[in-house]
C-alpha positions, -999 to 999 in steps of 0.1 A, spaced: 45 55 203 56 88 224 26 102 203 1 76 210 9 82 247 4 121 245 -28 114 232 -37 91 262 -33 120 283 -54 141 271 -35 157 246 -55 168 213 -28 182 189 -4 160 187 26 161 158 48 140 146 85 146 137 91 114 112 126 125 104 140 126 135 170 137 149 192 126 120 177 149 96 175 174 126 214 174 125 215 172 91 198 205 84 220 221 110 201 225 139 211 225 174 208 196 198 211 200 233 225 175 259 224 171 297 246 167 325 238 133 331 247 121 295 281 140 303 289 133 332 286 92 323 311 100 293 335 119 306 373 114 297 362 106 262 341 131 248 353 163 239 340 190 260 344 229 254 346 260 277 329 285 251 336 315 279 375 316 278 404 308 298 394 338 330 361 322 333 376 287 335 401 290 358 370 302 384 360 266 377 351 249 346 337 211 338 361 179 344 381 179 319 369 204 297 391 226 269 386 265 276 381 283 239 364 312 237 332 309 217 348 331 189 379 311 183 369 276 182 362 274 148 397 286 143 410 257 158 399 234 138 430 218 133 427 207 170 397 190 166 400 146 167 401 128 137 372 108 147 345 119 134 320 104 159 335 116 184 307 136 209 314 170 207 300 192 239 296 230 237 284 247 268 287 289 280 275 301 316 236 288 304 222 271 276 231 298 250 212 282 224 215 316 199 251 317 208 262 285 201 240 273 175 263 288 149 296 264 157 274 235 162 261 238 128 296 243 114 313 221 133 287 197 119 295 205 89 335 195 92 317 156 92 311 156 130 281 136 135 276 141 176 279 179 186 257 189 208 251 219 232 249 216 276 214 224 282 217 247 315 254 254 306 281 259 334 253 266 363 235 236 351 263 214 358 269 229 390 232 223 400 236 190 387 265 183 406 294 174 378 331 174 387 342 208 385 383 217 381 397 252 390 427 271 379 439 239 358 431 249 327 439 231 289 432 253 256 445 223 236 417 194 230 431 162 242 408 132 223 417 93 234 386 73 213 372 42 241 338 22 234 308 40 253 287 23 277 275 -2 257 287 2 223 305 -33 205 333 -31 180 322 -36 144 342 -63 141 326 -82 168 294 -74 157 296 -91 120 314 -122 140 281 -124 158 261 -116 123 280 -144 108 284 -170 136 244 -166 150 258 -180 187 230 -191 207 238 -169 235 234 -138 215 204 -117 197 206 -93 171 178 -66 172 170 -41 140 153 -11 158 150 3 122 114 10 108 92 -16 95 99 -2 59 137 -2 61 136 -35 74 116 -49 46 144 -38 22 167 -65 37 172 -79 72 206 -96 86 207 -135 92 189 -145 124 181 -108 137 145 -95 147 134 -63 139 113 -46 165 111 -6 158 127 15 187 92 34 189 75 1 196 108 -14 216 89 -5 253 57 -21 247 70 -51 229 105 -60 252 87 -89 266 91 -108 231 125 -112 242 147 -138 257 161 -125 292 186 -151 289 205 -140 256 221 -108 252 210 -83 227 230 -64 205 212 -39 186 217 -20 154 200 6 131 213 25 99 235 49 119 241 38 155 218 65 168 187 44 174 203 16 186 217 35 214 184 44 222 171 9 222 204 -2 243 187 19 271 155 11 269 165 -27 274 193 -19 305 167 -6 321 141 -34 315 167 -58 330 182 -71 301 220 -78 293 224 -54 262 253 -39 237 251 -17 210 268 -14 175 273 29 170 277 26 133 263 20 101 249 -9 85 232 -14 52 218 -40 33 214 -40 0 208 -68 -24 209 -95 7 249 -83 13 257 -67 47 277 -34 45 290 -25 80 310 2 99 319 21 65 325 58 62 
């Protein structure tokens, strides 16, 4: 869709990345993040000071952990158990050369969500985001909560099993992953068609969507909150295979 768009305006050489951002990670490239995805997530998301305590105590991110960029990986053991937790990386700016290194191994450790602050420390300032001086934590403090949005597992298959009335299940997966198996009573629309086509669905249900990891489906959760509609997402994996639902598994 973002494509056909492009090419609407004019645009005459116009690629397409069909892998996505899964297989982006999964090759061990960086991803950035920006203050505004942060700054709605703070309080539980890990989010580390890569210039050291000094720099941190002349201010430093809400909540952030001060390691210096060549001791995090050292501290491993400090790192949460959950491994989707969101993992935030940011120096004075972007640093993408700097930091690219942990992120891939930290992605490595099974962390699915590490990303880097695009605009670092004076981004955030420009931005506006909570700043903290002179309290300073080198120990990562992690309590797991839902994100905006997100539905337990559990309550997801309850709703896969049960098929209220008052709820809809979307698959945002491709057309072709959807044809190898769908789940009782959802519709599949692709997330790169979800814009054009979210009149097809009821305002008056809510929608819960899903995809193979989680990662789409939070995409399509905001493309329908901010159409208006009364939306959840599940942030986890689902499969089908052989008409059985495998869900949430590691």
């Amino acid at each position: 869709m973002a494509a056909r768009l492009a090419e609407k305006k004019g645009y005459t050489n116009v690629k397409v990345f069909h892998a996505g951002l899964p297989a982006w990670k999964k090759a061990g490239l960086p991803v950035v993040t920006t203050s505004d995805f942060v700054k709605k997530r703070l309080g539980y998301i890990v989010v580390i000071d890569t210039r050291g305590v000094a720099a941190a105590k002349k201010g430093h991110i809400q909540g952030a952990v001060a390691i210096p960029k060549d001791k995090v990986i050292a501290e491993r053991e400090q790192f949460p158990l959950d491994r989707k937790a969101y993992i935030i990386l940011y120096s004075d700016k972007t640093d993408l050369a700097g930091l690219q290194k942990l992120t891939k191994e930290i992605g490595s450790w099974g962390y699915r969500n590490v990303a880097i602050l695009q605009g670092g420390f004076q981004g955030w300032q420009k931005a506006g985001g909570p700043i903290q001086r002179d309290l300073v934590s080198a120990k990562i403090f992690y309590l797991p909560r839902p994100h905006p949005g997100e539905i337990t597992g559990d309550e997801f298959m309850n709703i896969v099993r049960n098929q209220p009335k008052t709820k809809l299940v979307l698959d945002v997966r491709t057309k072709a992953e959807s044809a190898a198996g769908i789940l009782p009573g959802a519709l599949n629309i692709p997330v790169d068609e979800l814009s054009a086509r979210v009149g097809e669905l009821p305002q008056g249900k809510e929608v819960v969507t899903h995809c193979r990891t989680g990662l789409r489906a939070e995409m399509a959760y905001n493309i329908l909150r901010n159409a208006g509609y009364n939306a959840r997402f599940l942030n986890d994996k689902v499969t089908i295979l052989q008409n059985k639902v495998f869900c949430c598994y590691k």
